[in-house]
N, C-alpha and C positions, 0 to 999 in steps of 0.2 A: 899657551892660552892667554889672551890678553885680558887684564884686569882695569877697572877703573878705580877709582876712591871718590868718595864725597870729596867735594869743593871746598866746602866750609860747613861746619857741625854750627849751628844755630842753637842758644839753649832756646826754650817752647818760647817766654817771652820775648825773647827777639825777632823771632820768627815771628810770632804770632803780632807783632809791632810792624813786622817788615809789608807782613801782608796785606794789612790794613791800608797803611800810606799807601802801597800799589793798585789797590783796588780803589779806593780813593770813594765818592761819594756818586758811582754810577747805579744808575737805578734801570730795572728792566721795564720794557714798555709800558706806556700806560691804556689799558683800553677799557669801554664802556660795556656795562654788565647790569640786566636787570635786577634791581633790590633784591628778589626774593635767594638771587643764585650766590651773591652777594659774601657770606657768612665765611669770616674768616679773611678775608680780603683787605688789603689794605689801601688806604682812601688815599689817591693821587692828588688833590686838592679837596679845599672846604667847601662842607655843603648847609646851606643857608635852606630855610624852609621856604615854601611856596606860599602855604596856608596856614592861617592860625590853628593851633587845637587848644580848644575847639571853635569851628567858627563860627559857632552860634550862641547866646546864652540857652543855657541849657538848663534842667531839673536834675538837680544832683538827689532826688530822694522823692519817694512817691509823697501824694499830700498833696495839699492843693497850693496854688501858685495867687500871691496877694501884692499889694501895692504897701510896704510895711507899713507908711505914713497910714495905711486907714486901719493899721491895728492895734494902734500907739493907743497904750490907756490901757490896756485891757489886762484885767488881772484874776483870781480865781473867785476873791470875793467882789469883782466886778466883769465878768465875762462878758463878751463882747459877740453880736451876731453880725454876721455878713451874707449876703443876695449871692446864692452858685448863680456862676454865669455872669454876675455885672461886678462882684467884689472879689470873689475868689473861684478860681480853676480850675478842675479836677487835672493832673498832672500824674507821670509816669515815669520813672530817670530815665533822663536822656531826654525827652519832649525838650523841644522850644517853649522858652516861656510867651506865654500872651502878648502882645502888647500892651504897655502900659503898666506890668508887673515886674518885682523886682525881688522876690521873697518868697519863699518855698515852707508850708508848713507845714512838717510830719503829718503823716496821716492818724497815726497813733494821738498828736495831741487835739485832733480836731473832736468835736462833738454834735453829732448830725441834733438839727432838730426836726426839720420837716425834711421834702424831698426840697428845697429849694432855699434852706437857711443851715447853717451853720454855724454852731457854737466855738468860739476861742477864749482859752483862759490866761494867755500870756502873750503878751508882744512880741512880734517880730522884728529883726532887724534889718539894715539893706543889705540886701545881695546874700540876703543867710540861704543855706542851702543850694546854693544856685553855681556851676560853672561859668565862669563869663570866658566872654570873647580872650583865646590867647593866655588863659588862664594855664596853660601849660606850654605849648609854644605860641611863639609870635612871629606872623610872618615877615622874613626878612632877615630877621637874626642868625648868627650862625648855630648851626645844631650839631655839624662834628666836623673839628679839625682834619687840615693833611695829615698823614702817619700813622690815623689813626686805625687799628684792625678792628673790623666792625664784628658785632657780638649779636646774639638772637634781639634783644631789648631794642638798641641798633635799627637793625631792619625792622621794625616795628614804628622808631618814631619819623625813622625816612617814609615809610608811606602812608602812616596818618600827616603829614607836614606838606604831602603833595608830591614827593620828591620819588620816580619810577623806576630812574637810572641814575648811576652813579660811575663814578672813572675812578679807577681803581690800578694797581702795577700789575701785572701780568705775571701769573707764578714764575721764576725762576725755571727755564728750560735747560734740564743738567743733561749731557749726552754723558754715557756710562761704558766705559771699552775697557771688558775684561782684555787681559793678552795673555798670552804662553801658550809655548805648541804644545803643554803636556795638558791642556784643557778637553776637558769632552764634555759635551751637553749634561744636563743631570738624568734624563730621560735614560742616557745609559749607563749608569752608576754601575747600574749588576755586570755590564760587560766589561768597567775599565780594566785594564792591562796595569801590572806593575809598573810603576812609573808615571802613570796618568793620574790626574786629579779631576775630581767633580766641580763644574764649573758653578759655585753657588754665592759665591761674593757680589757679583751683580745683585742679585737676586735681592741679598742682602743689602745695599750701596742704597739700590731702587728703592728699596721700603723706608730708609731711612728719610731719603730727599720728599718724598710723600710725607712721612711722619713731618717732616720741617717747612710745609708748605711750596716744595718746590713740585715741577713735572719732571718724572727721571723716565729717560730714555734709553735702555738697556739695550747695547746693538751683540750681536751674534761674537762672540770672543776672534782675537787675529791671532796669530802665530809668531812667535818673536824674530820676525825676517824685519830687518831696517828696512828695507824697499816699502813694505805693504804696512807697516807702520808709519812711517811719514805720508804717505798716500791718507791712510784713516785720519792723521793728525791732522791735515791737510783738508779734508773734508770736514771734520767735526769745528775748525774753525771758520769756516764757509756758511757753515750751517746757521741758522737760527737759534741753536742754542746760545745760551747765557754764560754756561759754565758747562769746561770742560773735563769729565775726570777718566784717567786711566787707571786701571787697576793690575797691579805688579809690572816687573819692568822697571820700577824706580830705583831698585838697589843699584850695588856697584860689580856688578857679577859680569863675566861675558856678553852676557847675551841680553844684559840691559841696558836696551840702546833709548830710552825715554831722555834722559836729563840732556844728552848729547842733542836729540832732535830738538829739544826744549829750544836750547842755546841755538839752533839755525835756525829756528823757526819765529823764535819772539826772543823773551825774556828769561834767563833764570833766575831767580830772585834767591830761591832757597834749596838746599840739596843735603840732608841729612839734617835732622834735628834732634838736641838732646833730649829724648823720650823713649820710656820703655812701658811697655809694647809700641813701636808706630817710628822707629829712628827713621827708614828710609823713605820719609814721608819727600815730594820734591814740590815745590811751589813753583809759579812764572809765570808770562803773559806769552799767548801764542796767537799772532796776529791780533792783540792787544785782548782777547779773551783769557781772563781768567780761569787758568790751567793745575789742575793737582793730581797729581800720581801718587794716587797711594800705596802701601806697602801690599806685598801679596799674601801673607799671614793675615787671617780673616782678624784676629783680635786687634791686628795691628793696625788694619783698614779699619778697622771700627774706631781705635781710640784717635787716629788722624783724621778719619772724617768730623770728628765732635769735634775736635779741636780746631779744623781750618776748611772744611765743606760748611757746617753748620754753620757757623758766625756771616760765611760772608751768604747763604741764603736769607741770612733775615736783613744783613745789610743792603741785601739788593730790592728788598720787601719796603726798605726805607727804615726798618726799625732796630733798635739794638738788639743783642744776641739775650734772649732773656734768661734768669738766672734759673739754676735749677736746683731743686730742693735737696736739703741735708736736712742732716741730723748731728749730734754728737755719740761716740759709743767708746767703747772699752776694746782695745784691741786684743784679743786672744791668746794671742803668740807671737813670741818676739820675728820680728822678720828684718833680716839684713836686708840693705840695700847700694847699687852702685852709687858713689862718689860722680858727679858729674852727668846724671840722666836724672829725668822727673820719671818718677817710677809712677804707674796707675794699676793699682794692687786692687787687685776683685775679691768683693766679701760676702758671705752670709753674713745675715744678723737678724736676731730677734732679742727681745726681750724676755731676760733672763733672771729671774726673784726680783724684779723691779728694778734693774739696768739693763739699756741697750750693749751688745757685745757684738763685736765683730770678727767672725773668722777667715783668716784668707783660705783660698782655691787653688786651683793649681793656676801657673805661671807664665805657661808656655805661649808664645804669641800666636803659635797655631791650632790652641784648643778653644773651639768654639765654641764648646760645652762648659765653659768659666765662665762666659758672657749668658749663658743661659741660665745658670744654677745663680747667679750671683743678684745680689740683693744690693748694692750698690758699689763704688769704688773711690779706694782709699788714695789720694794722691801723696806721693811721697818726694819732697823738694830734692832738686838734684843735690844742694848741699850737705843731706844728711845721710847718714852710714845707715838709716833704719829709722825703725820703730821697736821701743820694745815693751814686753807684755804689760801691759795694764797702763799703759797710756793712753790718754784721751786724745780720739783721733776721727776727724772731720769726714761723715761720709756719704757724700755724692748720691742720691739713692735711685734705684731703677727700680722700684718699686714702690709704693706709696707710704708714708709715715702709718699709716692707718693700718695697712698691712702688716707691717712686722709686728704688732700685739699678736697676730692670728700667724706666728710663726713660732714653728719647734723645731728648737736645734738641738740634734743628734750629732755626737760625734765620735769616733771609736770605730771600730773594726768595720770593714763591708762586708754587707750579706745580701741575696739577689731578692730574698724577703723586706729589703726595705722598701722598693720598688711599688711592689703590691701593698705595706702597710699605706705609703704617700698616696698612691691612686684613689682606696677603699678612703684613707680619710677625709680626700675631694670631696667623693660623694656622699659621706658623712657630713659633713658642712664644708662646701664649696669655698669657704675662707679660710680652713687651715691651709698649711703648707706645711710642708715638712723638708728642713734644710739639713743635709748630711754633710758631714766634712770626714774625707775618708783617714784617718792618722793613726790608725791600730789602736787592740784593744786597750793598750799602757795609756797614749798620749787621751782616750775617752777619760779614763779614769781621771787621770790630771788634769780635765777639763770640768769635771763635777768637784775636784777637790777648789780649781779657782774660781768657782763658780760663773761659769762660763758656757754650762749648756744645760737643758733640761733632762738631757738622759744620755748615757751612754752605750754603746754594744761594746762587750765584751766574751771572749771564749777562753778564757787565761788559762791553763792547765796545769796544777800543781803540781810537778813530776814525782815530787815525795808521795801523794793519797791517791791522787790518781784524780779529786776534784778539780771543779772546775769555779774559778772566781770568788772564790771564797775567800783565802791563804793573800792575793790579791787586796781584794778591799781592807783589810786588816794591817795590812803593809802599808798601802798609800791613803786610805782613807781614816787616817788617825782624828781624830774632831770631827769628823764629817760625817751626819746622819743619812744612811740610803738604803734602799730597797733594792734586792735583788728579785725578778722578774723574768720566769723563761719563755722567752720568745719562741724558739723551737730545738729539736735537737736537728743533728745535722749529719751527713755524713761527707768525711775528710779522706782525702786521696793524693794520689797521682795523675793529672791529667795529660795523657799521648794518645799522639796524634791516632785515626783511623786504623785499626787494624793493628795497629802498636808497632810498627814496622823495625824497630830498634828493640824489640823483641823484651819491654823493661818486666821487670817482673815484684823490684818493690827495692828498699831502701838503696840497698847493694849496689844497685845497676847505677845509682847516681855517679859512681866514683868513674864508671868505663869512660875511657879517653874518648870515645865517638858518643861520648850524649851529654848533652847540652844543657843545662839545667836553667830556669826559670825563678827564684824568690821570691816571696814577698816580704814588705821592710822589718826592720828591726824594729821588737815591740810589739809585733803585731802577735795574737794567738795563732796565728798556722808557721809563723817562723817558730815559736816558741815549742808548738806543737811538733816541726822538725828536727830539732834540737835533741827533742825527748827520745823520737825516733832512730838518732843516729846514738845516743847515746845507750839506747838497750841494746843494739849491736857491736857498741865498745868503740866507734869512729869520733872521729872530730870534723869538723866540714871542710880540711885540708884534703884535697884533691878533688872537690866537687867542682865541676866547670860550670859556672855561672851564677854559686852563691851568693856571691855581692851582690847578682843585679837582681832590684831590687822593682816591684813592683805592688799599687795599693789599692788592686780591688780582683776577685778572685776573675773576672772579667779579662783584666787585661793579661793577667797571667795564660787565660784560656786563650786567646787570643794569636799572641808570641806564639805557643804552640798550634794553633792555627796556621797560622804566617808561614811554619815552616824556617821562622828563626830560632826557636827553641824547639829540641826534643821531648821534655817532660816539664814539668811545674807541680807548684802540689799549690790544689783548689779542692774548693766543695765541688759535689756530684753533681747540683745543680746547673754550674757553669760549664761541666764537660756538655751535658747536655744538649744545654743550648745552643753551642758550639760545632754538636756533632762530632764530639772527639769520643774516645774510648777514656776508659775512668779506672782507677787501680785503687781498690776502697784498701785505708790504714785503718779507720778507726771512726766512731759517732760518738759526735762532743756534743756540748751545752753551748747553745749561744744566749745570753744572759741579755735587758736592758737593766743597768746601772741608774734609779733612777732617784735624784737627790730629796731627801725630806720636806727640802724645803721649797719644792718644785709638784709634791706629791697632792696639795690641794688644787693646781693648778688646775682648771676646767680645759683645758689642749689635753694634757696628761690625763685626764678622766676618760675624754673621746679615744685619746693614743687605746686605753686600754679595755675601752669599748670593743676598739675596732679586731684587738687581737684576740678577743675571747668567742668573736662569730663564729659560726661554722661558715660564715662566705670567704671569711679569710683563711681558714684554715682549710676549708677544701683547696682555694686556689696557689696556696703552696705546696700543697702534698702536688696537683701537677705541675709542680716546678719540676720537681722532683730529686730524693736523698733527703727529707724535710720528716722530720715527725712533729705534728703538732699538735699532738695531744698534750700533753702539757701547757700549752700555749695563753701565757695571760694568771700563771699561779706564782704566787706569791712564795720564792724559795729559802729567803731569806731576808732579816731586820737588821739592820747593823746600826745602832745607837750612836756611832763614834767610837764606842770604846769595848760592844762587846757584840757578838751577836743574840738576837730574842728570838722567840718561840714567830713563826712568820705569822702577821696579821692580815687581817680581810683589808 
């Protein structure tokens, strides 16, 4: 099988330098567009006004309209009369003033005496109260620069000014070509075949070049045949499009033939760059239109398009790439990184006892669910080995500063009750959110100890009492004041496949050479809960096939056993469920929130514990199903720091 390799690894700044000088200062059409269609659009040249505003002297205030010189003198203890009709005006804002007039007096300080005279007790000045000619624009002046992107205000003062139509760049026409023959429309998702993927990075690519001011043109996905890929490449550069993007294909794999047509066809400027997620990002000119290939890992297309879709749409708009908001936070957990790539590490973060914190996500370039869950992204210079806990660290945010006040961060064990807590808290006040970071019930706890979240899940099981989370906070929560809180109880099992076809019947069966076992990570309550398991039967987890691998939400473990790559897993009842798998119950535990003292006044945490003591919520976990919630929302335990109290309201 023949392989290729990248040409040259480019770090992002070189790349991102190369692309620039090659794109150079081209700008997309310019065409003429009625004002009002206008907004958003950026001004191809300046636009001077036609007509003054306003072009009339006008009455800036009801009152009557005077010549000032004839009110000169006039004071309270010498008031002064004037003739309505030959001295002063009866006027309305906005009126044209009289002829001959040049001074506007409140109507409040006038004083009728008959129907046809009028008392004043204070002088007027010129031009007091009056709009003159051009008192806001003048015509001829200029009233907005080239470059400029016009704003609501904008189109208001273009057509009080005279001005109907204006020339503007033409958005940015992006042609969009997914490729791979293992693509299939999304329309059939439910039918694809092993091997096949849903074709939804378009989709994705499309919304972006919208979001950015461009037109994206999403065409039907090709097949990775060289032949009908140079043909599409071939057309997409013919076309009217502005900017060309293909999607996957860019790597160095057999079957991706993009950088090679790049090179016949135009320019390759760039072909691997140091970046994680987004390395097989490919730049170039094809038939001198600006060309990128981005990677086929949707997060990887995502982090490539910001980084070199995005900048040259506003370059082609005329305008620099504009800056996007941060913040500063407290990083979570220490997180290694590669020597020699710019890491872009996805975070939750809310505000945490009055600091921002940031926890990373998973990491994988093909989880698309990092880019959805994630609250913005931590860039990490290729120079450096990491970040580690409790560093202050700069972060990119995809959601608004405003936002993360009205954000709770959970972090600790997964339960499919979180799901329904986040939804119900929507509709409780459509501004919370509720950010989970899945890292078992130990690393929750050590997240309320470094104060780093507002609450934790935890199901820790003392194998000594037979309690749950208790033995726990006593151990790692030494100083730390927190409330224990039962969420619900639960029940813990075995989850195989349909029918149970490998016949499991409960701990025992984990050891047979023909069954394949599922984990969840170390630290977590149901590994711990394992543990307990093999150890009342007197085993150690030597011979179990597939203990090490390690999975962190009872989901994906249900899943594996879905898949048909694992035989058994041990999950809650809930996720056999869902799954439509068969369930093999061990035991019903406590799933506890861990929730810190100092997080306990917090008005999020008030709602959180609103929301668990409904019966809207606790009906709609009982049909999850394996869930008791009655308990739900009581107070099981105080723990001072140093001992446990009698539990409070």
């Amino acid at each position: 099988m023949k392989r290729k390799i990248y040409l040259q690894m480019h770090t992002l700044e070189e790349a991102r330098d190369k692309w620039r000088r090659a794109v150079g200062d081209r700008r997309t059409a310019v065409e003429r567009l009625p004002v009002p269609e206008a907004l958003g659009r950026v001004l191809a040249e300046p636009v001077t006004a036609k007509v003054s505003v306003p072009h009339y002297h006008g009455a800036a205030m009801d009152g009557y309209a005077v010549k000032a010189s004839d009110t000169f003198g006039a004071a309270s203890v010498r008031p002064k009369h004037l003739i309505v009709g030959t001295q002063a005006f009866a006027v309305d804002t906005g009126d044209p003033m009289p002829p001959g007039t040049d001074a506007v007096i409140m109507i409040e300080h006038v004083h009728p005496v008959d129907a046809h005279t009028i008392e004043i007790r204070s002088a007027a000045f010129p031009w007091q109260h009056v709009r003159k000619v051009g008192e806001d624009i003048v015509a001829g002046e200029l009233l907005l620069p080239q470059q400029h992107r016009l704003r609501p205000a904008d189109l208001g003062a273009l057509l009080a000014s005279g001005v109907s139509m204006v020339s503007v760049y033409a958005k940015p026409r992006v042609w969009i070509q997914p490729t791979g023959t293992e693509l299939v429309p999304a329309d059939e998702a439910a039918q694809a075949a092993p091997g096949q993927i849903v074709e939804f990075n378009g989709t994705v690519i499309a919304a972006m070049v919208s979001q950015e001011g461009g037109l994206a043109r999403l065409h039907p996905g090709i097949r990775d045949d060289e032949t009908a890929l140079r043909a599409r490449m071939k057309d997409a550069a013919r076309s009217d499009a502005d900017v060309i993007v293909f999607n996957a294909g860019s790597s160095a794999g057999s079957e991706d033939f993009t950088a090679s047509l790049v090179q016949e066809l135009g320019t390759l400027l760039v072909h691997g760059v140091a970046m994680m997620p987004g390395k097989p990002v490919l730049l170039g000119l094809v038939e001198s239109k600006p060309f990128i290939g981005l990677p086929g890992y949707p997060v990887s297309a995502v982090m490539a398009f910001e980084q070199f879709v995005r900048p040259l749409l506003w370059w082609l708009q005329g305008l620099a790439e504009p800056a996007q908001p941060a913040v500063e936070a407290v990083m979570g957990r220490k997180m290694p990184s590669k020597l020699g790539l710019e890491e872009f590490l996805r975070v939750i973060v809310g505000r945490v006892q009055n600091r921002l914190v940031a926890m990373p996500l998973q990491r994988g370039a093909g989880v698309i669910t990092s880019l959805v869950r994630a609250d913005g992204l931590v860039q990490i210079p290729q120079e450096s080995e990491g970040i580690n806990e409790g560093a202050s660290v700069r972060v990119r945010l995809l959601r608004t500063e405003e936002e993360l006040d009205h954000t709770l961060i959970m972090i600790g064990s997964h339960d499919n009750t979180l799901d329904v807590l986040a939804a119900e808290l929507k509709k409780v006040d459509p501004r919370l959110h509720l950010s989970s970071s899945n890292v078992g019930s130990l690393g929750g706890l050590l997240a309320v100890r470094r104060g780093q979240a507002h609450c934790a899940g935890a199901h820790l099981l003392d194998t000594e009492t037979g309690d749950y989370n208790r033995s726990y906070v006593e151990r790692y929560l030494q100083g730390t004041p927190v409330r224990l809180v039962r969420l619900v109880r639960r029940r813990q099992g075995l989850v195989v496949a349909p029918g149970n076809p490998k016949h499991i019947r409960g701990i025992e069966d984990l050891f047979r050479p023909d069954v394949r076992f599922v984990n969840r990570q170390a630290g977590s309550g149901t590994r711990i809960l394992l543990d307990y398991e093999l150890a009342k039967i007197g085993r150690t987890p030597e011979g179990i096939h597939g203990y090490d691998w390690e999975e962190y939400t009872h989901m994906a473990v249900a899943v594996n056993v879905l898949s048909g790559i694992a035989d058994c897993g041990m999950a809650i009842y809930a996720a056999a469920k869902a799954m439509g798998l068969d369930f093999i119950p061990l035991c019903e535990e406590c799933y506890d929130l861990v929730i810190p003292e100092g997080c306990w006044e917090d008005p999020k945490i008030g709602r959180l514990l609103d929301v668990i003591v409904s019966e809207r919520f606790r009906h709609q976990v009982q049909s999850l199903g394996g869930y008791d919630p009655a308990e739900s929302g009581t107070i099981v335990g105080s723990w001072d720091g140093v001992a446990w109290k009698e539990a409070a309201d």
